[in-house]
Structure formats: structure tokens, C-alpha cells
N, C-alpha and C positions, 0 to 999 in steps of 0.2 A: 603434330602427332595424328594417325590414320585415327578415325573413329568405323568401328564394326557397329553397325547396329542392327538388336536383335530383340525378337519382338516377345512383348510379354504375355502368356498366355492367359494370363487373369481380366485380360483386357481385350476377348476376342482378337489381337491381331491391332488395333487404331490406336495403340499406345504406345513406343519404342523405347526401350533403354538401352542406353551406352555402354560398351565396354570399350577399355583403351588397349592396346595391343591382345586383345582377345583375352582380358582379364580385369574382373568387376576391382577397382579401388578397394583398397583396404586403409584402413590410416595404421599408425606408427604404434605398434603396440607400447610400444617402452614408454608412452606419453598418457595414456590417461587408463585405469581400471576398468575401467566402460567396459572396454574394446574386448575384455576376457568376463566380465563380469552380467556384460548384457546380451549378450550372442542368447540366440532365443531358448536353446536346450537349457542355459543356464538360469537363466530368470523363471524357465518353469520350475525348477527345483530350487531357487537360492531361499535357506529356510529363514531368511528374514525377509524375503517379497514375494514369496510363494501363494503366502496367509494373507496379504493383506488386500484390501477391498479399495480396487482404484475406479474412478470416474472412466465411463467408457458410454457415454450419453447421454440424454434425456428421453423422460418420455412424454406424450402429448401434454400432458399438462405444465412442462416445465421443472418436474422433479428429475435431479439426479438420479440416473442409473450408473450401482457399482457394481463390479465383480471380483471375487479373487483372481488374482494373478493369475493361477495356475489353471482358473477355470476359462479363463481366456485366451492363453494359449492353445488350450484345445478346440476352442471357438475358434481360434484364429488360423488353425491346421485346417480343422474342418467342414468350415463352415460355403457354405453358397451364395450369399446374398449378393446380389445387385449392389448394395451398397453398406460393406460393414459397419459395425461397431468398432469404435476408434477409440482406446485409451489415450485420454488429452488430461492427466491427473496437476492439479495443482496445490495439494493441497497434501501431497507426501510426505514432505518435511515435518508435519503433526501428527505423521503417525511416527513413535517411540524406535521401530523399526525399520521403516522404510524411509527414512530419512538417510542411514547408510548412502542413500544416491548423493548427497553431496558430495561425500566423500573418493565418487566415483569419477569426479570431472572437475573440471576448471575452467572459470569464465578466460575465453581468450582475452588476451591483453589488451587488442583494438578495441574488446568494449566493454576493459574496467572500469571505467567511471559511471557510478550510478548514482545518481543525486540521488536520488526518491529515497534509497536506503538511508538516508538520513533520518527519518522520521520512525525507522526502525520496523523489524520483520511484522509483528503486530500490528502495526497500524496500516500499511502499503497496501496498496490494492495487491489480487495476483497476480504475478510479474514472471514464474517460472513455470515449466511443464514439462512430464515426463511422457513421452511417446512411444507407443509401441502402436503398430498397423499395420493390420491386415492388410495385401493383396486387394485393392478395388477402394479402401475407405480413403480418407481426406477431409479437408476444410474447403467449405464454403469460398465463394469469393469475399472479401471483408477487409476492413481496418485496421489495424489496432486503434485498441484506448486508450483516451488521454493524450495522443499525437507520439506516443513512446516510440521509440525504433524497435529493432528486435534483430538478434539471431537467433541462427537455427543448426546445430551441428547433429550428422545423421552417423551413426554409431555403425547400424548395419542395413543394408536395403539401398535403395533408389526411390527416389523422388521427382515427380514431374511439379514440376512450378509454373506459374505465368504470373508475372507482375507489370502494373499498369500504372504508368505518370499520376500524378496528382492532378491534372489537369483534364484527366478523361472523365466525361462526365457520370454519376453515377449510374444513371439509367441505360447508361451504353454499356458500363463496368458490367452490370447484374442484365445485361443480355434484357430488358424489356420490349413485348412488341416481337420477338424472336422465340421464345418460350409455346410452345401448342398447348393447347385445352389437352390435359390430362398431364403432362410434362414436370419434373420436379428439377430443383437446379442442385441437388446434389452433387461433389466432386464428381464422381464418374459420369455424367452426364452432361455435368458441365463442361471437362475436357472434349469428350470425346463427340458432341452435340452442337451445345450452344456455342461453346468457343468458334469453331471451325465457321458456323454461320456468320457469328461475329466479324471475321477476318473476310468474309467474302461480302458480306454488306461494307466492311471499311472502303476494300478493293475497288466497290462496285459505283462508292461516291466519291471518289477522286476526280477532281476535275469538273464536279456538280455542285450545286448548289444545295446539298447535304451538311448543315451547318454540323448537324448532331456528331457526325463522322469526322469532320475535316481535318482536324486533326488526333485522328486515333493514333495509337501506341500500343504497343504491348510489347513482354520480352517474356519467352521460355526458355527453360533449360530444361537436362536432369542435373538432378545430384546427386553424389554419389557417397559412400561409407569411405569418412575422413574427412569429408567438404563443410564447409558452413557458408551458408546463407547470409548473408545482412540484406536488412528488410526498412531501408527507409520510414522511416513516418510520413502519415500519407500517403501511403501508396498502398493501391488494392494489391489485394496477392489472394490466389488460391493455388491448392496442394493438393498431390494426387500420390496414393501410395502402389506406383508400380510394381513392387516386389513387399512381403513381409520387413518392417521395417521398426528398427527403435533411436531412437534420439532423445536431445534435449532443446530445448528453447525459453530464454529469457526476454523478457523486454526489458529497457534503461531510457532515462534520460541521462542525455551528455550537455557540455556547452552550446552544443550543436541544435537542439531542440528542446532549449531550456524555454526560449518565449512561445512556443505553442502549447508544451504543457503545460506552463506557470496558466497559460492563460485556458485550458481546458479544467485542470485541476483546482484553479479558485473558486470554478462554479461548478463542476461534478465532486468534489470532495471539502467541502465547505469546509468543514472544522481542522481534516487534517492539514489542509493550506495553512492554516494558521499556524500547527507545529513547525511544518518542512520552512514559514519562515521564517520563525526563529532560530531554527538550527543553523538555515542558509546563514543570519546573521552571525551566527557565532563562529563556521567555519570556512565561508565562501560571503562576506560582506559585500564585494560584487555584484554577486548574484542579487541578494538579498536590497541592494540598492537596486539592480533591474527590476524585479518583481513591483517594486514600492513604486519607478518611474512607468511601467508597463499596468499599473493600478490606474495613477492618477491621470495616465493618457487614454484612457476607457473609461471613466469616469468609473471604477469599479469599487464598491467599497470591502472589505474581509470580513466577514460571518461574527466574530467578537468587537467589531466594532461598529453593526449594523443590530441596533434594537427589534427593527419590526423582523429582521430572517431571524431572530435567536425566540422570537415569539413563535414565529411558525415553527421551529423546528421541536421546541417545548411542547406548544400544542400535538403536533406529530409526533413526537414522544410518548406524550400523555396519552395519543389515542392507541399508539401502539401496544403500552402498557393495558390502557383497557380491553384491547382484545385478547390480550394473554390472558386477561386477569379470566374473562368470562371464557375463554376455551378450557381453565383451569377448571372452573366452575363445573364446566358444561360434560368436562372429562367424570371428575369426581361424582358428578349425579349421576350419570353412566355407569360408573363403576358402583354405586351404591344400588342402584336399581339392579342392575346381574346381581349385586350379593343378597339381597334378596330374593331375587328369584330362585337363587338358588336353594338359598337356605328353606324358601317356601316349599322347593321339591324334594328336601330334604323330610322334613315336618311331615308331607302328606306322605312320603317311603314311610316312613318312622308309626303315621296312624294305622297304614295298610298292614304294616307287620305286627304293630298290639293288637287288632282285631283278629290278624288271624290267628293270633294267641289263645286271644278272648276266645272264639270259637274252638280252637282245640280243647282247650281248657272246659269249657260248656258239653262238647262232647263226651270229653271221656268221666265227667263224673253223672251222665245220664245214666250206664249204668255200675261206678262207684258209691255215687250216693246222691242224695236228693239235689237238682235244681238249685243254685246259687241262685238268690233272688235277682242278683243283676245280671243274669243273665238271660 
């Protein structure tokens, strides 16, 4: 099938998106709500996600920034930035409201199987996300956690991708040594910047004694509204949103990447390893024999049955608790100190206005009648 390609104007011109016979993909409406339900007019007005306040960054210091919905949309109409603000929410499902998005899609069938959900919604790291971006925003180059796979289904908009073997090394992945003094590695700088140098230093060590390069890899596409992505584990991948764009994306473990996360997840999720193997036990004894054989061949021991990690994590516990306990503190003196101060300004209004009583009062009986001695 012919590809027309037609450039995006959010992107100067160095970014291309696809169209197939001279018409951007649409997927199937009769298959998922999404498709009517998140089209961008609509999610500005839908009055259960209109309201609510989804993750669309950080800032320097590492706090979440949310915004409503609705005030996003208009950010995302009118905004300029070099590099927008990217709604990446995970945590919708907890809001009363907007959790409705379940309702609006369905995990494809190639990647039902999620073990992790065994240990249940509550306990699981975050695993889904709801996507809406701007023209220009995107993800970083990066991994996933925990060695999880992932897809990525694009509702409406276009997406530029680039993913990269397991075997390229990091420092070539994140472009180092190729980055200038002043240079950020941001999606759109990334694509349209570092990548492209990337690809001409690969070019340029072919046939050299350039180990770092020797064997590079990479693979881009776009993608388009209707398409889903599958995202290996292990494998870098960054994202560029060429057009206004919403979607959805999960991560899973399958049988397929059950030994890299068993083996990421016993040591980044101590305790809940423990649940997900008992459950492996009672519903995948398989598995649940792998995990126990993939222990005893790393010599690894599990957090309930290792005394001095159940120490450290008590002691870490405990110190945790004492920083609440003294922020608690440290709040309440605060607020006691204002209620005072207040009250103190309160007290000295309240003397300014008896005195000037007292004076009126001293006034006018100077000439009613004799001088009140206290006065």
C-alpha cells in the first residue's frame, strides 16, 4: 500500500506522519467507546473527566503536577512550548469518576495474561496509563520496570516511536558524548537532534574499530489511531507525539517474562514477592516452582524468610514513622503559633478600640460633668 507522507507542522517540518491512501487511520468504531468517547472535543466536556485532576508532569523537585482535564485541553489547543506538558495519569482508576475509562477499552487478547494481577489492584506497582498529548510532548528514551512488557493502543493522533535491542548499550541508547553544553534530551529534541547524530556516528563506525557502535540497532515507525504498539521488555523505546494524541497503555507480565521479573521484582518489591508467590502457588504451581528454582540458583533468599532485611525494613519503617510523627509535630506548632498570632492581633484591635471608647467617653463628660477619676 502507497504511503503519502506529510509533514507535521508542530515539528518545523523534521518530523513526518503517515497517511495511507491519503487518509489518517481511524480503528473500528463498533469495538471499543474510546473511539467516541475520547476524541478530544469530547473529553473536554465529558462531565465525569472534565473535573478531574490528572498527572501531566513534575516539577523540579520531583512533585507531581496535576491539572483538570478541561484545563488541559486548552493548554493543549493553545499552548507553544518547545516541549509540552504530557498527561501520563496512572492513577484514574482512584478517582470515583474517572475511572469510567475502564469501561472504555479492553486489554487486547495478545496480552491477557497478567500475572502481577494476582497480588491484586492494591498492592501492584503502576501498570496502566491514560494518555492524552500534545503536538511536540513525549517520553524520554527509557525502560520499563520490573523487566514488564507493555502495549500501547493510540485512540486518536499519531505517534513517532524508535525502539532499540536489548543489547545496545546504554550510553549509546541516551545519546552520551553526542548531547552539547546547553542541550536537553527531551522527546522532541531527542527525535529530531540526538537521534539523527546517533544514526550517523552508527553509519560512520562501520567497518571501524568502534566497539561502542558495532553493533547498533534501532527501529522507527509512526503509529497511527487504531494501532497498538507491543513494547518488548528490555527494550529502550522513546515517543514523540506528532499530532494531538490520546491512548492507553498497560504493562504485564506473561510466561514469556515471568524469569526477569520474578527476578527484578524479589529485590525491588520485597514484601510483595512474597504475596504474588503464594498466589503463583495456588493458581500457577509452575510458576511458583520456577520462582522457588530461580531463588535457590542465585542464591537469593525472600524478605519473610530473611531476619536481618525484615530488620532493616522495621528499622525503615520506624524511621519513617518518626518523620511523620515530627512533621506532625512541627505542623501543629505552626498552626498554633498563627493561632496566636492571631489571636494576639486580635487582643491589641480589641485594646485600640476600648481606649478609644475610654477617650470618647473622658471627652464628653469634660463638659457633662466632673472628670472620672480614671480617666
Amino acid at each position: 500500500m502507497e504511503e503519502e507522507k506529510k509533514e507535521c507542522d508542530c515539528t518545523g517540518g523534521s518530523i513526518h506522519q503517515t497517511y495511507r491512501n491519503g487518509q489518517q487511520q481511524q480503528p473500528n468504531e463498533g469495538e471499543w467507546p474510546a473511539v467516541r468517547r475520547w476524541a478530544l472535543d469530547a473529553i473536554a466536556t465529558d462531565p465525569q473527566l472534565s473535573e478531574r485532576p490528572l498527572k501531566c508532569g513534575e516539577d523540579d523537585d520531583g512533585y507531581t503536577i496535576r491539572m483538570k482535564l478541561r484545563h488541559f485541553m486548552e493548554y493543549l489547543r493553545h499552548n507553544r512550548d518547545d516541549s509540552p506538558l504530557y498527561i501520563f495519569d496512572a492513577t484514574f482508576d482512584e478517582d470515583k469518576h474517572a475511572k469510567r475509562i475502564l469501561e472504555d477499552y479492553t486489554v487486547p487478547q495478545y496480552f491477557d495474561e497478567d500475572l502481577l494481577g494476582l497480588v491484586g489492584e492494591r498492592r501492584r506497582p503502576p501498570h496502566r496509563w491514560f494518555l492524552v498529548g500534545p503536538c511536540r510532548s513525549g517520553t524520554t528514551v527509557h525502560i520499563d520496570p520490573l523487566a514488564t512488557s507493555a502495549w500501547n493502543t493510540l485512540v486518536h493522533g499519531a505517534k513517532r516511536w524508535v525502539l532499540f535491542p536489548p543489547h545496545v548499550p546504554k550510553s549509546v541508547v541516551k545519546g552520551r558524548k553526542l548531547i552539547l553544553p546547553g542541550e536537553d534530551d527531551e522527546a522532541i529534541h531527542y527525535f529530531t537532534t540526538i537521534l539523527p547524530r546517533m544514526k550517523r556516528r552508527a553509519a560512520a563506525a562501520r567497518g571501524t574499530e568502534d566497539d561502542l557502535y558495532a553493533n547498533f540497532e534501532c527501529y522507527e515507525f509512526t503509529q497511527f489511531a487504531g494501532e497498538t504498539v507491543f513494547v518488548p521488555h528490555g527494550w529502550w523505546h522513546a515517543v514523540l507525539n506528532v499530532t494531538h494524541t490520546v491512548g492507553i497503555t498497560q504493562n504485564f507480565c506473561s510466561r514469556r517474562n515471568f524469569d526477569e521479573v520474578w527476578a527484578q521484582t524479589r529485590s525491588g518489591r520485597k514484601k510483595m514477592s512474597c504475596s504474588w508467590l503464594r498466589r503463583l502457588g495456588e493458581r500457577y504451581p509452575d510458576l511458583a516452582r520456577r520462582a522457588v528454582e530461580l531463588n535457590r540458583r542465585d542464591g537469593f533468599i525472600m524478605w519473610e524468610d530473611d531476619p536481618i532485611e525484615q530488620g532493616k525494613w522495621r528499622r525503615k519503617k520506624a524511621e519513617k514513622e518518626r518523620k511523620k510523627k515530627e512533621k506532625r509535630e512541627r505542623k501543629k506548632k505552626e498552626e498554633s503559633k498563627a493561632k496566636k498570632k492571631q489571636s494576639s492581633k486580635k487582643e491589641k484591635w480589641g485594646e485600640h478600640r476600648t481606649t478609644e471608647r475610654r477617650e470618647g467617653e473622658c471627652d464628653g463628660d469634660v463638659v457633662m460633668r466632673e472628670v472620672s477619676p480614671d480617666c
